[in-house]
mmCIF file of the C-alpha atoms, coordinates in Angstrom:
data_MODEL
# 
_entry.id   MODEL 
# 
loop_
_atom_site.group_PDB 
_atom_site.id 
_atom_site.type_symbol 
_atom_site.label_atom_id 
_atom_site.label_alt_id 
_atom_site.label_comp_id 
_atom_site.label_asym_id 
_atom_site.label_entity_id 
_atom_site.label_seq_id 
_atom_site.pdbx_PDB_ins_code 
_atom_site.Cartn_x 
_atom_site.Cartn_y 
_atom_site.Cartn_z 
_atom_site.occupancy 
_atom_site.B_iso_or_equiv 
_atom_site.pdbx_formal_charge 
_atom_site.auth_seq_id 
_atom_site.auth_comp_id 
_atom_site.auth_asym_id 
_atom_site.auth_atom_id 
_atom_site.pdbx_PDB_model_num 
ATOM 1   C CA . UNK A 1 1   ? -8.161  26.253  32.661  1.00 0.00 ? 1   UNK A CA 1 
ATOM 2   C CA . UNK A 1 2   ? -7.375  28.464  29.522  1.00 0.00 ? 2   UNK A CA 1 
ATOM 3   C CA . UNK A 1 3   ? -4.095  29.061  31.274  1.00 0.00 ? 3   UNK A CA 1 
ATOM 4   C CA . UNK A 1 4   ? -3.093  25.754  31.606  1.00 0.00 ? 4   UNK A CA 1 
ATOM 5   C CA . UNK A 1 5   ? -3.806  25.258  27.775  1.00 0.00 ? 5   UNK A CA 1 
ATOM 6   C CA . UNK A 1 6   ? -2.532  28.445  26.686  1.00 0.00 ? 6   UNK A CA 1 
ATOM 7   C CA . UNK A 1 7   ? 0.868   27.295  28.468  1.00 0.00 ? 7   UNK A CA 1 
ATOM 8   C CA . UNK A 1 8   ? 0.393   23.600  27.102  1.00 0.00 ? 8   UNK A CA 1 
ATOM 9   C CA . UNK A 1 9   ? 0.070   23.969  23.376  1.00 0.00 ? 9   UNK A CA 1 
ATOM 10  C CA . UNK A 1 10  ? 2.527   21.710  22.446  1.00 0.00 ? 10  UNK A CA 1 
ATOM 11  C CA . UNK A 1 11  ? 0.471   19.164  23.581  1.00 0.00 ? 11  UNK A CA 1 
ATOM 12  C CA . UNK A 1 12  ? -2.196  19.523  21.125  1.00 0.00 ? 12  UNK A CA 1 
ATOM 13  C CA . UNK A 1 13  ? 0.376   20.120  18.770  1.00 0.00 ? 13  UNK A CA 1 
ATOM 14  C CA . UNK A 1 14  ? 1.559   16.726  19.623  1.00 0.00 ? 14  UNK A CA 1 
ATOM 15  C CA . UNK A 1 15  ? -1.417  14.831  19.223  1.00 0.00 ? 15  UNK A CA 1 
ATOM 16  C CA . UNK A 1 16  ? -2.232  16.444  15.337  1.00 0.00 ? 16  UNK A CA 1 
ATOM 17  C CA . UNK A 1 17  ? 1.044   15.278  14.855  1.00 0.00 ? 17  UNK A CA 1 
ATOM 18  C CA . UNK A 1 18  ? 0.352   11.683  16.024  1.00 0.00 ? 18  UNK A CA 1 
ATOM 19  C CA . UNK A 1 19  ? -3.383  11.367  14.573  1.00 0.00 ? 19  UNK A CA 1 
ATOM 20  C CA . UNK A 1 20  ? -1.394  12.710  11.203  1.00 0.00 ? 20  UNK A CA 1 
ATOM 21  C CA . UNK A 1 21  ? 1.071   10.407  11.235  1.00 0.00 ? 21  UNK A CA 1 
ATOM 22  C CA . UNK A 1 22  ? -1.910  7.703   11.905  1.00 0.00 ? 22  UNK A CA 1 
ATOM 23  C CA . UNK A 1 23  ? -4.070  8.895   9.258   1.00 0.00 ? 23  UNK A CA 1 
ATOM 24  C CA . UNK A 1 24  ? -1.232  8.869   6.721   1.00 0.00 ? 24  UNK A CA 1 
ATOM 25  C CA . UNK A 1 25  ? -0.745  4.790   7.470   1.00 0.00 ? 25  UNK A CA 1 
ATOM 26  C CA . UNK A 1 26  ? -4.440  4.612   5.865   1.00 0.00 ? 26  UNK A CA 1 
ATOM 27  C CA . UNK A 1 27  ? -3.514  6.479   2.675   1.00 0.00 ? 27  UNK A CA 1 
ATOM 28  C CA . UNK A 1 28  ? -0.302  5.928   1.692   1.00 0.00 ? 28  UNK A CA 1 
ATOM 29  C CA . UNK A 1 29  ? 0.311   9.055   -0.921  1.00 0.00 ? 29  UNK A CA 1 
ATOM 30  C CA . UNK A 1 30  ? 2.536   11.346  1.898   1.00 0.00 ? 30  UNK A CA 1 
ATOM 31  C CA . UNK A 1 31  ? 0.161   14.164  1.485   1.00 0.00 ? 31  UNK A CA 1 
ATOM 32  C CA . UNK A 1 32  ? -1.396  13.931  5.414   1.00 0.00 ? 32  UNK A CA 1 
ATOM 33  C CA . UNK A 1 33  ? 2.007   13.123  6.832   1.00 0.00 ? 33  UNK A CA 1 
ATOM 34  C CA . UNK A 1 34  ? 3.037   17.246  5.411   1.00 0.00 ? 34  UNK A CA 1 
ATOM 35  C CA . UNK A 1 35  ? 0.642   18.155  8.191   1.00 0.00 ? 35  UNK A CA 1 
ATOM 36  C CA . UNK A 1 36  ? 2.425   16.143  10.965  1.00 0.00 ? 36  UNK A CA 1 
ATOM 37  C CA . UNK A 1 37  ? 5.553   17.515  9.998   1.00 0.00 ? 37  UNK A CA 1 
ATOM 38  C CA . UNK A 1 38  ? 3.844   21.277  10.231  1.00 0.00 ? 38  UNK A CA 1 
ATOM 39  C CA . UNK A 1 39  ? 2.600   20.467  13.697  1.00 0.00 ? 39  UNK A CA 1 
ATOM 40  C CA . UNK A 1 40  ? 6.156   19.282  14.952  1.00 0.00 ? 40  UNK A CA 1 
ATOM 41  C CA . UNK A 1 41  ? 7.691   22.047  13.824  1.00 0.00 ? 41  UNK A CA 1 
ATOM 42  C CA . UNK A 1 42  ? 4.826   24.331  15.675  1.00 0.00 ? 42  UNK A CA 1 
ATOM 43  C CA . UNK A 1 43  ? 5.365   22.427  18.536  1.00 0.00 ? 43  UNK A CA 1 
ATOM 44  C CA . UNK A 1 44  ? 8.747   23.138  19.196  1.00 0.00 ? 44  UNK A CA 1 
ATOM 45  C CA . UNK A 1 45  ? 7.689   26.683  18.313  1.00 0.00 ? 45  UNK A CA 1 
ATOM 46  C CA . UNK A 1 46  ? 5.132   26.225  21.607  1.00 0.00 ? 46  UNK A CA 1 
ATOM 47  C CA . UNK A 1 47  ? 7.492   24.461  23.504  1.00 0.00 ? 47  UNK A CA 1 
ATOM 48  C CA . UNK A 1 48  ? 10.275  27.555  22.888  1.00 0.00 ? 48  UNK A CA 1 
ATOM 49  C CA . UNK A 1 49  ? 7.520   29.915  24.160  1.00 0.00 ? 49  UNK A CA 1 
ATOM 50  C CA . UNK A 1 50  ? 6.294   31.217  20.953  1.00 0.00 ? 50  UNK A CA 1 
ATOM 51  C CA . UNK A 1 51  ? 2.454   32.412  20.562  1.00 0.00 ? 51  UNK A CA 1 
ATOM 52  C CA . UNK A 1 52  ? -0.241  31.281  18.525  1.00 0.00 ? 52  UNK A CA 1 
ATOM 53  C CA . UNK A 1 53  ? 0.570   33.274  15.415  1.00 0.00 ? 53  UNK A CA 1 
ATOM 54  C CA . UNK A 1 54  ? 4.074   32.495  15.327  1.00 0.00 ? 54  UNK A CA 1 
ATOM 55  C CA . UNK A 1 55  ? 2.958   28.432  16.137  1.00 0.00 ? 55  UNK A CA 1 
ATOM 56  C CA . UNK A 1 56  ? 0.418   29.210  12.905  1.00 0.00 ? 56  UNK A CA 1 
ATOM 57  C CA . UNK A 1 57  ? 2.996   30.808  11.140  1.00 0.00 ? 57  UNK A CA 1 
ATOM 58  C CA . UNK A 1 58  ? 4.958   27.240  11.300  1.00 0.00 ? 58  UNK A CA 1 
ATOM 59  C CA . UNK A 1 59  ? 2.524   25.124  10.865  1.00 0.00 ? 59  UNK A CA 1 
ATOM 60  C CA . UNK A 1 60  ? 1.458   26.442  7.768   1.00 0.00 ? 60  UNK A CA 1 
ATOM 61  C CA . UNK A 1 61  ? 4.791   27.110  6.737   1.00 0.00 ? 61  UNK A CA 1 
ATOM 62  C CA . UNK A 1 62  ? 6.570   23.653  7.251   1.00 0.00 ? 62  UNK A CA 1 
ATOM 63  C CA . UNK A 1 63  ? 3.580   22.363  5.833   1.00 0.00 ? 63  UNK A CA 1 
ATOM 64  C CA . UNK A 1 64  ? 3.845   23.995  2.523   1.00 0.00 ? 64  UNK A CA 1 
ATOM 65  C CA . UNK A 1 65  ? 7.570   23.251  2.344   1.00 0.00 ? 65  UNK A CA 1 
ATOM 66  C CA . UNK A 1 66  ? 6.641   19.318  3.129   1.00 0.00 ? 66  UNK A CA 1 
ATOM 67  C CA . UNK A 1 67  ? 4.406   19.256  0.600   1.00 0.00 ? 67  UNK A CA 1 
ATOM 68  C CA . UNK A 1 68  ? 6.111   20.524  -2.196  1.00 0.00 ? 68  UNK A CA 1 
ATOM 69  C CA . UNK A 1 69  ? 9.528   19.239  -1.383  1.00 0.00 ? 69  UNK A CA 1 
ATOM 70  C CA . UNK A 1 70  ? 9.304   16.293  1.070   1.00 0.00 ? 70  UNK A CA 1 
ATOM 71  C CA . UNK A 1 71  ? 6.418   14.534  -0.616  1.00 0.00 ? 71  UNK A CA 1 
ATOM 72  C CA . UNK A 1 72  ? 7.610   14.588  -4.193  1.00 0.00 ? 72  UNK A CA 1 
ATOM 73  C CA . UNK A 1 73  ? 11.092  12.910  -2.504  1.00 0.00 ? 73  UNK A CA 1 
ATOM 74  C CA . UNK A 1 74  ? 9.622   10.620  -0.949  1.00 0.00 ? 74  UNK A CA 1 
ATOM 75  C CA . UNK A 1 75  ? 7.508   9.410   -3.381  1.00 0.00 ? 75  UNK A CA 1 
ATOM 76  C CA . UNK A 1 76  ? 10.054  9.072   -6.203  1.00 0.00 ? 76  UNK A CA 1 
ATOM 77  C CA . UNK A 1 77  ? 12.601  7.015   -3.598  1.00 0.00 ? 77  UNK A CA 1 
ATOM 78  C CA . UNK A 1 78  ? 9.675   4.904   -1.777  1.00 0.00 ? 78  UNK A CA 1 
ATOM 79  C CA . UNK A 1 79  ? 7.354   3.835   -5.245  1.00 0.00 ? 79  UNK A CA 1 
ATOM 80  C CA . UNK A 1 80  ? 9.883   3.318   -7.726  1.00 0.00 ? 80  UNK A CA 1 
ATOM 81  C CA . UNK A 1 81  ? 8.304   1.186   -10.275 1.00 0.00 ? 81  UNK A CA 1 
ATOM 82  C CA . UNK A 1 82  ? 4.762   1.533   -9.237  1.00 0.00 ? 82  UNK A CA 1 
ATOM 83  C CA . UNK A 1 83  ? 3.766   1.574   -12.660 1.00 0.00 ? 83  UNK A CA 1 
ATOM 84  C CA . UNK A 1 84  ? 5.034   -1.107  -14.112 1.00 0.00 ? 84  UNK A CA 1 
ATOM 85  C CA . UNK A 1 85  ? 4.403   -3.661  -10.951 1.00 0.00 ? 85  UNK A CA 1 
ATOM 86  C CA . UNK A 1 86  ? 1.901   -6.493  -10.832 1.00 0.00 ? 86  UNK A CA 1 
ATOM 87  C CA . UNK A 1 87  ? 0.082   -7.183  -8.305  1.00 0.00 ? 87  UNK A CA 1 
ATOM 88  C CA . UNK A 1 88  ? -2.682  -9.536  -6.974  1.00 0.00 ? 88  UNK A CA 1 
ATOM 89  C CA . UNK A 1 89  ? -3.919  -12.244 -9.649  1.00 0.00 ? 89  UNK A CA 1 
ATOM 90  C CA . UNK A 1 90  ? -2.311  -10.021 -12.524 1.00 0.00 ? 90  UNK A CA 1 
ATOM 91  C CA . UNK A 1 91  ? 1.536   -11.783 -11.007 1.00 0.00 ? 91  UNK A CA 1 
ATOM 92  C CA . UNK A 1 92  ? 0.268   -14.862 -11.695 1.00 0.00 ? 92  UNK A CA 1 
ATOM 93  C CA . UNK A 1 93  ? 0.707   -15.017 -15.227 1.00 0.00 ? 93  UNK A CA 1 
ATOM 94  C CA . UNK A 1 94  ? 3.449   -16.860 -16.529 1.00 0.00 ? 94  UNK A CA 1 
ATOM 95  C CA . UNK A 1 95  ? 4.096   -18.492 -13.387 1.00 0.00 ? 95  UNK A CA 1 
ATOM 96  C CA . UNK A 1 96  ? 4.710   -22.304 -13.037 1.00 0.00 ? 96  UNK A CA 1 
ATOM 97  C CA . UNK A 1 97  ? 1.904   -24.861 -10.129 1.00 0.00 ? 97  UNK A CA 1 
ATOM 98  C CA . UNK A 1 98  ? 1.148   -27.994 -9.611  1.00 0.00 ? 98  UNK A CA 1 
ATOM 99  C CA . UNK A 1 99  ? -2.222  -29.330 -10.372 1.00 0.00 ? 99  UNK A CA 1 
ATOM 100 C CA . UNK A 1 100 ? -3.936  -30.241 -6.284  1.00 0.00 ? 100 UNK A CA 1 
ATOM 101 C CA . UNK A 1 101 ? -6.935  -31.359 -7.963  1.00 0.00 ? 101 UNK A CA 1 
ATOM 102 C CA . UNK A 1 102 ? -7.460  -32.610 -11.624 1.00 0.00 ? 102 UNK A CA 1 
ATOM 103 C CA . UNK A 1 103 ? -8.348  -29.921 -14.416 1.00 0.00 ? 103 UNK A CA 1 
ATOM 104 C CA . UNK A 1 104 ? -11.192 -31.449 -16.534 1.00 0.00 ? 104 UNK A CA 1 
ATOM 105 C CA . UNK A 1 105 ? -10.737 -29.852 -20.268 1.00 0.00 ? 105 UNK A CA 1 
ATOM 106 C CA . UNK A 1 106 ? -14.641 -28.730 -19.876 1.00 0.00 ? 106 UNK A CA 1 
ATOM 107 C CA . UNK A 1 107 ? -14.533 -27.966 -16.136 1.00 0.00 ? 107 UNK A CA 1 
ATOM 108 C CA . UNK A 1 108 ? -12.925 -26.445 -13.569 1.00 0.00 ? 108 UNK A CA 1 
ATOM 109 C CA . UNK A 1 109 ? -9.811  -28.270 -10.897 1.00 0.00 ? 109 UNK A CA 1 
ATOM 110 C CA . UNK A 1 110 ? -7.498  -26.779 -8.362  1.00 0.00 ? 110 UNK A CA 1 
ATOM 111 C CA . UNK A 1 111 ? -3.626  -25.417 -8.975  1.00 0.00 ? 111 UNK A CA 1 
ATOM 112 C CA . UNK A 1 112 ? -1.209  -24.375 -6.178  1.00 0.00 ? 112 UNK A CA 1 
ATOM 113 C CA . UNK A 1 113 ? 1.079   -21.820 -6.702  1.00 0.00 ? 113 UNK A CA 1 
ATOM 114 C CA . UNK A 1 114 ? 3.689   -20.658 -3.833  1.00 0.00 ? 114 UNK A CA 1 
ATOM 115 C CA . UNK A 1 115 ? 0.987   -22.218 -1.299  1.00 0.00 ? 115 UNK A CA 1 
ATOM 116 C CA . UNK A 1 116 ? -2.107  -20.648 -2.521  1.00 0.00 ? 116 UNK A CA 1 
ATOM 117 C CA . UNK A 1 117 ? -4.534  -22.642 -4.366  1.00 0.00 ? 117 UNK A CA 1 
ATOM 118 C CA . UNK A 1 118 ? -6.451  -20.830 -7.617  1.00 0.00 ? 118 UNK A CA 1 
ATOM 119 C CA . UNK A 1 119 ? -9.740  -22.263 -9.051  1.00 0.00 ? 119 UNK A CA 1 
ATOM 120 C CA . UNK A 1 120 ? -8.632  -22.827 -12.490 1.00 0.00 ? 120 UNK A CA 1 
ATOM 121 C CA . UNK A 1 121 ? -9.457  -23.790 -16.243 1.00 0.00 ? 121 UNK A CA 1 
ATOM 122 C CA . UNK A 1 122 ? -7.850  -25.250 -19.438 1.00 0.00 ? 122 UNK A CA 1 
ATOM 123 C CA . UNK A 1 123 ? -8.218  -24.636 -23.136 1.00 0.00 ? 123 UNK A CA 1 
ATOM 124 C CA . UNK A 1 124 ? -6.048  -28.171 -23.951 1.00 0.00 ? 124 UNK A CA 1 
ATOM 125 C CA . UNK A 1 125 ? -8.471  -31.414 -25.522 1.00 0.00 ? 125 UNK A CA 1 
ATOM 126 C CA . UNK A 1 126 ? -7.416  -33.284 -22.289 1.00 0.00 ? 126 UNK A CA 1 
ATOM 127 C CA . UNK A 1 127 ? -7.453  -33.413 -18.943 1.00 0.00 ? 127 UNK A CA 1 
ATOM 128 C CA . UNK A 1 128 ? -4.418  -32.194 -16.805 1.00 0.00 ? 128 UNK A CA 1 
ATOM 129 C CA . UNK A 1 129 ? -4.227  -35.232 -13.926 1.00 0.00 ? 129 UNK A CA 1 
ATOM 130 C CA . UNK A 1 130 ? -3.510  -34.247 -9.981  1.00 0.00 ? 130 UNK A CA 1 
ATOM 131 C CA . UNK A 1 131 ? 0.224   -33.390 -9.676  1.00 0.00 ? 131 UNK A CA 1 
ATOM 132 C CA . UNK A 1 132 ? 1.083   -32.030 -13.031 1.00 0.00 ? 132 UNK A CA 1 
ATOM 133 C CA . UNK A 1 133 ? 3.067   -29.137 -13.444 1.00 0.00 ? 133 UNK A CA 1 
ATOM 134 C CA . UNK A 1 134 ? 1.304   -26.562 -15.073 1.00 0.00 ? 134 UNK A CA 1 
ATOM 135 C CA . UNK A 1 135 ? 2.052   -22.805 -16.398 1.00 0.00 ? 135 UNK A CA 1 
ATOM 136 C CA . UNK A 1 136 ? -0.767  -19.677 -15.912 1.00 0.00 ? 136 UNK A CA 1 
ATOM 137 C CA . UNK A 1 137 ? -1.643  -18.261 -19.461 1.00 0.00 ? 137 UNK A CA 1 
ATOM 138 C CA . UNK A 1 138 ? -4.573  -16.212 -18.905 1.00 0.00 ? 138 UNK A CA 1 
ATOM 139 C CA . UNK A 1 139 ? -7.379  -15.280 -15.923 1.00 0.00 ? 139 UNK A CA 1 
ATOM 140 C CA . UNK A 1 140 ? -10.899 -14.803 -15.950 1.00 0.00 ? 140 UNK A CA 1 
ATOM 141 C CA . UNK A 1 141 ? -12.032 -13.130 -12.536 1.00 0.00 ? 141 UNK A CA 1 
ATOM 142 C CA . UNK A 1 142 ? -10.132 -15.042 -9.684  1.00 0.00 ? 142 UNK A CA 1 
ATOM 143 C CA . UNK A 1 143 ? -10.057 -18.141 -11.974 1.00 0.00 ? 143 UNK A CA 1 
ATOM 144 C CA . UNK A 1 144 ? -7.153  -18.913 -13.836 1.00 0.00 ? 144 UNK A CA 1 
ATOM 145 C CA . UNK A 1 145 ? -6.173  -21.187 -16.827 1.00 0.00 ? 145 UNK A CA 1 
ATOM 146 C CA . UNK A 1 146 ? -3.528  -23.288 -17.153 1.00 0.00 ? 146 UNK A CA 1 
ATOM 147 C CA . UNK A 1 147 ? -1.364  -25.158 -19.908 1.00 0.00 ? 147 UNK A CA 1 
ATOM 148 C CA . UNK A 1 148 ? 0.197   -28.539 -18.255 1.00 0.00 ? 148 UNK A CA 1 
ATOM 149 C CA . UNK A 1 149 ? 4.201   -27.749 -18.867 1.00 0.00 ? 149 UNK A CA 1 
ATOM 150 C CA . UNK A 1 150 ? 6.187   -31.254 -19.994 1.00 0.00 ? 150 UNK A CA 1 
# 
């Protein structure tokens, strides 16, 4: 039995790699996928008939080099402008809907935008009737309040 997995390292190699490469699609920040690189590279080192130390000696070692030169890459080519993006309820602002269910100026109505509806408020004196095109100026929580555009 030790035999077979003494012969059969790769294998295990292998399957690091894969639960790596698994792991990393729950993070997102390319620091677990530097280990699946390691264990490919001290796979092929198992597969070539090298021992344990030298399989080690890999692992560690394209490890090392993925994580100081491979993850910086890809990080600068695959997040450019991660910074300065909006995302969630924070895109909305500034963005143009159409009023699905009257805004009362002292209550609360319904605006689609791009087929999503929003719970939303207004600061005007009047009401904004069902169908008027409206612009987002501000949010409060998931709530969002609107200006009616003429």
């Amino acid at each position: 039995m030790t035999d077979y997995f003494a012969q059969h390292l790769w294998q295990l190699w292998a399957v690091v790699s894969v639960v790596c490469l698994i792991l990393e699609l729950t993070a997102g920040d390319f620091f677990v996928i530097c280990f699946s690189i390691g264990a490919v590279f001290a796979a092929v080192t198992a597969l070539i008939g090298g021992n344990i130390y030298w399989q080690l000696a890999m692992f560690v070692l394209f490890t090392l080099v993925s994580l100081f030169r491979v993850r910086p890459f890809a990080k600068r080519c695959l997040q450019r402008g991660g910074d300065t993006r909006v995302s969630n309820a924070d895109a909305l602002m500034g963005r143009q809907g159409r009023v699905v269910e009257s805004v009362a100026h002292d209550g609360f109505g319904r605006v689609q935008i791009d087929g999503d509806v929003w719970k939303a408020v207004t600061n005007e004196p009047n009401d904004i009737p069902e169908g008027a095109s409206v612009r987002v100026v501000g949010r409060e929580s998931t709530i969002i309040t609107v200006v009616q555009v003429p």
